[in-house]
C-alpha atoms as a printed R data frame, in Angstrom:
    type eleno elety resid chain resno       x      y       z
1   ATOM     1    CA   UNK     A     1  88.593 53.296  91.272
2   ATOM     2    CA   UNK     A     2  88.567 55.982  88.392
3   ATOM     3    CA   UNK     A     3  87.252 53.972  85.924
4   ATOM     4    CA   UNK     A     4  84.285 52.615  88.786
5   ATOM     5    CA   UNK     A     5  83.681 56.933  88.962
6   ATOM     6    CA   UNK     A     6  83.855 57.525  85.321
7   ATOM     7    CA   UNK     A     7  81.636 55.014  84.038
8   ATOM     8    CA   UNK     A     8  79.133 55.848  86.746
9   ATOM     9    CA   UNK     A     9  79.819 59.788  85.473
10  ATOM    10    CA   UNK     A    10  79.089 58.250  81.991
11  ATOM    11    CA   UNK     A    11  75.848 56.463  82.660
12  ATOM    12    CA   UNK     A    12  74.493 59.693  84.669
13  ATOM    13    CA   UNK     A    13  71.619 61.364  82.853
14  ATOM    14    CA   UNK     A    14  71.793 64.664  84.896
15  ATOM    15    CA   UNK     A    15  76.043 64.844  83.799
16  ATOM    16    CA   UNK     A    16  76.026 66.328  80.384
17  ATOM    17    CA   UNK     A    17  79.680 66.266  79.813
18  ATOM    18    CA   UNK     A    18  82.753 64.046  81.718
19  ATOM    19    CA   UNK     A    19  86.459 65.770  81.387
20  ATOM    20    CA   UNK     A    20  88.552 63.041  82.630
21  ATOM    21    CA   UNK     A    21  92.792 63.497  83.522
22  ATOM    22    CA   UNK     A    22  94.911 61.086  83.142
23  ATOM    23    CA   UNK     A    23  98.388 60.029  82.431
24  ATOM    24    CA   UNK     A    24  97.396 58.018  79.465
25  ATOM    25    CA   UNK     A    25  94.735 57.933  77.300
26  ATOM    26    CA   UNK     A    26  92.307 54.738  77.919
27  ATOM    27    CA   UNK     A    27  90.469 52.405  75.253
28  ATOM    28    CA   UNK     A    28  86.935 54.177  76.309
29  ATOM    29    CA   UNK     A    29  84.579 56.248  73.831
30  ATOM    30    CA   UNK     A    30  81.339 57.948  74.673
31  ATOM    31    CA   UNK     A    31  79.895 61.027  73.277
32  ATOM    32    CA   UNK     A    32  80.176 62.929  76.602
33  ATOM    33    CA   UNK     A    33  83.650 61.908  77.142
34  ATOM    34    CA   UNK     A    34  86.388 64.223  76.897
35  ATOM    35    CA   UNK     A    35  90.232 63.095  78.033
36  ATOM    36    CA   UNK     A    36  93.097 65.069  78.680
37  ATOM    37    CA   UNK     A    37  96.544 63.325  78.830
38  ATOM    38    CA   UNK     A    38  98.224 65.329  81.525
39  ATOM    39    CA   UNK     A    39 101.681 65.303  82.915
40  ATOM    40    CA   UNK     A    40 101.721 65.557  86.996
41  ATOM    41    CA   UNK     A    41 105.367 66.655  87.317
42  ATOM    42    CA   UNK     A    42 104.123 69.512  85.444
43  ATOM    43    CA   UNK     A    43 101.551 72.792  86.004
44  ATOM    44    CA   UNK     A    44  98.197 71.259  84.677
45  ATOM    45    CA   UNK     A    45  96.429 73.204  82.095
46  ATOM    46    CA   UNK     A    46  93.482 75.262  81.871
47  ATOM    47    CA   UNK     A    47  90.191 73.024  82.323
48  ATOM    48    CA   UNK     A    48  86.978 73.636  80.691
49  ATOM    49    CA   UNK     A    49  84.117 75.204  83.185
50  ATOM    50    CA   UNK     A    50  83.338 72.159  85.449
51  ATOM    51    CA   UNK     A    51  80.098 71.793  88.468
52  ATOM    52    CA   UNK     A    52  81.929 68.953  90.248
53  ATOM    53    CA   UNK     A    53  85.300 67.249  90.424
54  ATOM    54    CA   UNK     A    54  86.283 63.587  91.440
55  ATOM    55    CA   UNK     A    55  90.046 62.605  92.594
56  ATOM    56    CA   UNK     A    56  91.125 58.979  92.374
57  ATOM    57    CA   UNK     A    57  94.541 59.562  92.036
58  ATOM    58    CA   UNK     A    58  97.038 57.773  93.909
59  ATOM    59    CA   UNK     A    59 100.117 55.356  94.166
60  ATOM    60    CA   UNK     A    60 102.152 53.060  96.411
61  ATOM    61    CA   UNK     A    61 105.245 53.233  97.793
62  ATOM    62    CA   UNK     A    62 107.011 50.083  96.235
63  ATOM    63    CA   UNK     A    63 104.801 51.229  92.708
64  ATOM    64    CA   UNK     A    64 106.209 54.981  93.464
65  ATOM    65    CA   UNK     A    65 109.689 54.009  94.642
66  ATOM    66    CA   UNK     A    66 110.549 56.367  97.109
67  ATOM    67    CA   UNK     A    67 108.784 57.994  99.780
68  ATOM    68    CA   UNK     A    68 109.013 61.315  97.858
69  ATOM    69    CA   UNK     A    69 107.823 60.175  94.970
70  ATOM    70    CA   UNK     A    70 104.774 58.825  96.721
71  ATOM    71    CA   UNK     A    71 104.649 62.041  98.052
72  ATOM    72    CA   UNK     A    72 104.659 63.696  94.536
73  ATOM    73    CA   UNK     A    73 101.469 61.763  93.252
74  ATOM    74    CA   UNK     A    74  99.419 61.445  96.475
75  ATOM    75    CA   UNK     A    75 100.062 65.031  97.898
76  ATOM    76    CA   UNK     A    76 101.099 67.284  95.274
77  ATOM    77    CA   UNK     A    77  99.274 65.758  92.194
78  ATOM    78    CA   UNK     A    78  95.976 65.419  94.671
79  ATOM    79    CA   UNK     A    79  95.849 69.247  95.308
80  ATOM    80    CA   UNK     A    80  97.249 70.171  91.731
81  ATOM    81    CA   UNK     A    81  93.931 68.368  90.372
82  ATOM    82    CA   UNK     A    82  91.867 70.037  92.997
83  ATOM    83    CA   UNK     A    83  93.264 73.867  92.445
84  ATOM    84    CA   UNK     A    84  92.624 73.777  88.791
85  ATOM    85    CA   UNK     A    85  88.997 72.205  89.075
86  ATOM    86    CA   UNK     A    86  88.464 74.530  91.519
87  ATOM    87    CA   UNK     A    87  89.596 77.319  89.527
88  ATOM    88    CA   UNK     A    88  87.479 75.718  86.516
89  ATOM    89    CA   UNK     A    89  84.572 76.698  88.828
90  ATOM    90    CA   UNK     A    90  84.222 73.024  90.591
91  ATOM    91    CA   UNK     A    91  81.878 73.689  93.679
92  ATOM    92    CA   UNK     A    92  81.741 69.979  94.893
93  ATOM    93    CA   UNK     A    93  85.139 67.909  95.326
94  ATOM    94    CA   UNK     A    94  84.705 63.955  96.181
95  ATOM    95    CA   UNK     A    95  88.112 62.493  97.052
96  ATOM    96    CA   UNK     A    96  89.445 58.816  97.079
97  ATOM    97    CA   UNK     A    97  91.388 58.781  99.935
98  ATOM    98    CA   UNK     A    98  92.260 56.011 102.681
99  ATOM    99    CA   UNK     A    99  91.335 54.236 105.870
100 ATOM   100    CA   UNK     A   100  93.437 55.452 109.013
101 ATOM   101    CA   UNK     A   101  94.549 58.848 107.046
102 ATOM   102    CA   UNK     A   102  95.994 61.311 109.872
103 ATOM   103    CA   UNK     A   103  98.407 64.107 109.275
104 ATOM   104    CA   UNK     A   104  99.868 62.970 113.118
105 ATOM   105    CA   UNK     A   105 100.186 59.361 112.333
106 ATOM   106    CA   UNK     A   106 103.357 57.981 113.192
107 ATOM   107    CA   UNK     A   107 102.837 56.048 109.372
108 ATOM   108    CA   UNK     A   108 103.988 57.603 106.510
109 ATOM   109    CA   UNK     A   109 101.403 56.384 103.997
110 ATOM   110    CA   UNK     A   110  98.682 57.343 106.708
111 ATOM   111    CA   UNK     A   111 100.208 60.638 107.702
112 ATOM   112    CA   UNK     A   112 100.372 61.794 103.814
113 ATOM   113    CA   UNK     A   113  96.811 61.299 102.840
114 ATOM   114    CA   UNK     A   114  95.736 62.555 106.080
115 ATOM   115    CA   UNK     A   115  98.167 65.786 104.983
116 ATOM   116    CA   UNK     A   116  96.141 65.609 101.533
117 ATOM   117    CA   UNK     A   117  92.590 65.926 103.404
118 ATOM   118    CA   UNK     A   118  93.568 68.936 105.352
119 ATOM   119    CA   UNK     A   119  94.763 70.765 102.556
120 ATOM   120    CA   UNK     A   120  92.184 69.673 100.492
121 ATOM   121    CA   UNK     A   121  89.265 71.041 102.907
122 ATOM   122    CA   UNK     A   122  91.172 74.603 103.490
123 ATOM   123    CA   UNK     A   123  90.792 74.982  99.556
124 ATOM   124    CA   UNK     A   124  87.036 76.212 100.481
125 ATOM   125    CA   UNK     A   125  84.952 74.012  98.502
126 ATOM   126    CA   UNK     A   126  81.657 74.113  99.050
127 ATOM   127    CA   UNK     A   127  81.066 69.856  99.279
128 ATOM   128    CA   UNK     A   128  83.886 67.923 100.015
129 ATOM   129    CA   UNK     A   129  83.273 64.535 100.372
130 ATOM   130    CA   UNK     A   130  86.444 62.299 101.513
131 ATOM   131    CA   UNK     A   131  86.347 58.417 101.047
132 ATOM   132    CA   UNK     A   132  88.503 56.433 103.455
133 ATOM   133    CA   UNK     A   133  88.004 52.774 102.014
134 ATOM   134    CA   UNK     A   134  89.686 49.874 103.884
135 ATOM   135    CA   UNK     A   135  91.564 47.068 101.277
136 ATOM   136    CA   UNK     A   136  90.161 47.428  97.793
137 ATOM   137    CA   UNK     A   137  88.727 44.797  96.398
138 ATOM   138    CA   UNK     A   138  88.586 44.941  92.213
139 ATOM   139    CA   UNK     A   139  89.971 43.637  89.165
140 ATOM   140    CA   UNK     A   140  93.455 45.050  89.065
141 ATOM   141    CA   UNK     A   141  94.501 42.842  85.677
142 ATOM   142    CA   UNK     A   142  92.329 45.330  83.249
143 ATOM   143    CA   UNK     A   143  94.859 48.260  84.685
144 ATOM   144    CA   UNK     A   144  98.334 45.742  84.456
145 ATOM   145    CA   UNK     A   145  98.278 45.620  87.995
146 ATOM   146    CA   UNK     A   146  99.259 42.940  90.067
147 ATOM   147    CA   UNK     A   147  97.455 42.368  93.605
148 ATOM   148    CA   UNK     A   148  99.496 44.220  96.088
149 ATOM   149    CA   UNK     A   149 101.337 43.044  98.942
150 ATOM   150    CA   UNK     A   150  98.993 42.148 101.797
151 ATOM   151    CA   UNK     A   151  95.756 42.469  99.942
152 ATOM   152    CA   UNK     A   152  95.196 39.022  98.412
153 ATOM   153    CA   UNK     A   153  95.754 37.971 102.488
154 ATOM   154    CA   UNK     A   154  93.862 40.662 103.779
155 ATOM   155    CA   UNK     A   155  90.631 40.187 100.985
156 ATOM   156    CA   UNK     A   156  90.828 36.168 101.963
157 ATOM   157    CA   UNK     A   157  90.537 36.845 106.034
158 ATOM   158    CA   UNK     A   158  87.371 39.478 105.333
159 ATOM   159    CA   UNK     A   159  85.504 36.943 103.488
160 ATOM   160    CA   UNK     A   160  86.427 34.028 105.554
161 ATOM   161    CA   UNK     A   161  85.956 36.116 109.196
162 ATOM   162    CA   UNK     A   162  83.775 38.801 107.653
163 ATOM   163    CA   UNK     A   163  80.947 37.840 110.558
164 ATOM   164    CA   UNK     A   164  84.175 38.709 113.331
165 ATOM   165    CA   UNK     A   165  85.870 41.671 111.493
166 ATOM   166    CA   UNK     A   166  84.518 45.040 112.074
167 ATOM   167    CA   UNK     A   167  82.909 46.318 109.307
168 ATOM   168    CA   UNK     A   168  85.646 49.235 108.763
169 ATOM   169    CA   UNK     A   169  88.371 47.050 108.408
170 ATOM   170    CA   UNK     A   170  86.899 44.421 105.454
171 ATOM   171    CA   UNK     A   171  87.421 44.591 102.333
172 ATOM   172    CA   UNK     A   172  85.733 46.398  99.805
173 ATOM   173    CA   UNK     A   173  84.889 46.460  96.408
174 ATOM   174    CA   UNK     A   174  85.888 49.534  94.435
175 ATOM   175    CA   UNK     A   175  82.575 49.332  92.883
176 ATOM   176    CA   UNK     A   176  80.617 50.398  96.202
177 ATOM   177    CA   UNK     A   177  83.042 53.087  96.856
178 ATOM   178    CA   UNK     A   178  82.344 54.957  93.639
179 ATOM   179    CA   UNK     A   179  78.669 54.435  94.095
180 ATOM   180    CA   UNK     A   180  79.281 56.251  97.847
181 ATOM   181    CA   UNK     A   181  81.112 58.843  96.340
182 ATOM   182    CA   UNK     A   182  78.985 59.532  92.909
183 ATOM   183    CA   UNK     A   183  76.162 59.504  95.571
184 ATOM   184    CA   UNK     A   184  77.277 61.724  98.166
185 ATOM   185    CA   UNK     A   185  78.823 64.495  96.151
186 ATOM   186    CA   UNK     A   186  75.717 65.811  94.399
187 ATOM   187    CA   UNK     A   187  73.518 65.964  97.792
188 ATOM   188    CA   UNK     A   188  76.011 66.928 100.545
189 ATOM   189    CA   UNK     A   189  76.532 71.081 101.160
190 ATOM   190    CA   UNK     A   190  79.278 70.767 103.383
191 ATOM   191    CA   UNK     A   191  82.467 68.337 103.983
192 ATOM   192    CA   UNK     A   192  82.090 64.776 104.910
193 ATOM   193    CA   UNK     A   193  83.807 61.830 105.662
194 ATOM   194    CA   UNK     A   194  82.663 58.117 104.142
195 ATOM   195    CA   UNK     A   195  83.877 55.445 106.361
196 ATOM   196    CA   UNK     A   196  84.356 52.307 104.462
197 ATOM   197    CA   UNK     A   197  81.475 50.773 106.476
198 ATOM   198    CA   UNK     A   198  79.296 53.664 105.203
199 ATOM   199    CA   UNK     A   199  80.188 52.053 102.001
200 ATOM   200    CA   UNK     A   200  79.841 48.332 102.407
């Protein structure tokens, strides 16, 4: 999902220059791209003056290996991104986030990225636009991912029942959801939610 935002960043006339965060460094050049190898476990540094921000950062449980470690990337790193872009003078946030997020649901994947959206919206951006994609669909093989548990499944059934499944729960591509997002940001003034089928 970050690389379907930062290539979309990249190929955006009005965006003169891209910082991106990230663990690791990736095998991209462009003359408006700047990357910052950052450590999460640790206070971020400084970032450059910024207009607009993009989070797709995120992990699994069985990837994580604990519930609190989970909790470490998709909570703490989340709003340790947003404070400093905010404090780099980021007016617009656009968030990768998931479908059935709820701070009361009784599942603790759901419950933590619904946790993550309410603290995200009382950091008083001006746009914040929250993506709540159903399965993602995309090429996990160019990150050394396998397919997750359930998705392969889950990606099979939309295509094959995509006519009977509501269009919330199919899958999506990760492609459409960084269009949404990349879209969205720029034009909305105040915070909104993009249901994944807003995004199909």
């Amino acid at each position: 999902m970050g690389r379907e935002i930062l290539q979309g960043l990249l190929a955006d006339d009005s965006v003169a220059v891209v910082h991106s965060l990230g663990r690791r460094e990736i095998a991209l050049t462009h003359p408006k791209l700047v990357q910052h190898r950052v450590d999460y476990s640790k206070a971020l540094p400084a970032l450059p003056s910024v207009g607009e921000a993009f989070i797709a950062l995120g992990t699994t449980i069985k990837v994580a290996g604990s519930q609190e470690a989970f909790r470490t990337i998709d909570f703490d790193a989340v709003l340790a991104v947003a404070r400093a872009a905010k404090a780099a003078g980021a007016k617009r946030l656009g968030v990768v986030s998931a479908m059935g997020a709820d701070r009361a649901s009784g599942i603790f994947y759901n419950r933590v990225k619904g946790e993550t959206e309410d603290a995200l919206s009382a950091l008083g951006f001006d746009t914040l636009v929250i993506a709540r994609p159903s399965f993602l669909a995309g090429d996990r093989s160019v990150l050394g991912q396998p397919l997750r548990s359930g998705e392969k499944l889950a990606m099979n059934i939309s295509r094959w029942l995509a006519p009977l499944i509501p269009v919330n729960y199919r899958s999506i591509d990760s492609a459409k959801v960084a269009r949404a997002l990349l879209k969205a940001v720029p034009n909305t003034s105040r915070k909104q939610i993009l249901l994944s089928g807003q995004m199909q």
